[in-house]
N, C-alpha and C positions, 0 to 999 in steps of 0.2 A: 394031412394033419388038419385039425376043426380044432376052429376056437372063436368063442362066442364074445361080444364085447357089446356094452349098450353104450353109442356114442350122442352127445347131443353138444350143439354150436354151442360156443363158437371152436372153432377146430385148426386154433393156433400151435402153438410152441407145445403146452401140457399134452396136445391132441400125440406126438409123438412119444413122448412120455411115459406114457401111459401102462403101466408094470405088465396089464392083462394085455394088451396090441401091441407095444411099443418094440418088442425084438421081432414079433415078426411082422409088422413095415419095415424094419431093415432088414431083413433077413436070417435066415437061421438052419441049421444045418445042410449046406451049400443050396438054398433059395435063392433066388435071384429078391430084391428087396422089391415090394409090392408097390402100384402106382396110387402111390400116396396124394399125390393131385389131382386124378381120377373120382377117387376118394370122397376126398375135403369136396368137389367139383358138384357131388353127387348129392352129398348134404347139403350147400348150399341151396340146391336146383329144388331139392325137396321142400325146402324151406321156404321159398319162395313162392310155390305151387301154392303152401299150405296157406300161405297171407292172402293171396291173390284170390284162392276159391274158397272160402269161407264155410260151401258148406262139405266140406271134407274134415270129418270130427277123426277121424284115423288112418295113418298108414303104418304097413307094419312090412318093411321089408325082411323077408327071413327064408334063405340069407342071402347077404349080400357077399359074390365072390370078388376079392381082389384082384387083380391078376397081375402081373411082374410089371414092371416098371413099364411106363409109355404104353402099357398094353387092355389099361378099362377095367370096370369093374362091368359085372352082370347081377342084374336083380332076378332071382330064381322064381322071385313068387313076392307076388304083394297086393294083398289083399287091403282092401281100401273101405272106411265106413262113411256114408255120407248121409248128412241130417237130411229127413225126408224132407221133401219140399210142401210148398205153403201153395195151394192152390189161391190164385188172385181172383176167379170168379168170371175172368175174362180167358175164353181158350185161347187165343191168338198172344199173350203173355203170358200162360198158367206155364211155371218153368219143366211141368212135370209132363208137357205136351211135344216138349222139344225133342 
């Protein structure tokens, strides 16, 4: 079964809610219910990548699998855009040399 859903933080209470994901993180026709902390776990971790490295203008995970409870999600593909770098003039710091 595929179902596509665009989730963005914060990924509280509404996060299970949610009409388009919300039956199936609990599950749905005998599913076992998806690891919804795995999840939440995953956005966090993205999110904090995206503060940390600045020059990271896009990620695009698609898709991202759930899997049953206690059992992780998997990123199938995720292609990533990052703002060219600024040559400093100096090779031993130019970021594009590393």
């Amino acid at each position: 079964m595929r179902v596509g859903c665009t989730l963005l933080a914060p990924t509280g209470a509404p996060f299970s809610a949610t009409r388009s994901i919300g039956p199936f993180m609990k599950g749905v026709r005998g599913q076992m219910p998806a690891d919804r902390a795995a999840l939440v776990a995953v956005i966090t971790r993205i999110s904090q990548i995206l503060c940390d490295l600045p020059e990271i203008e896009e990620i695009d995970v698609n898709p991202m699998k759930v899997l049953a409870a206690e059992r992780g999600c998997v990123a199938v593909e995720c292609p990533t855009v990052l703002t060219p770098a600024v040559s400093t003039g100096n090779p031993s710091k130019d970021p594009s040399r590393r």
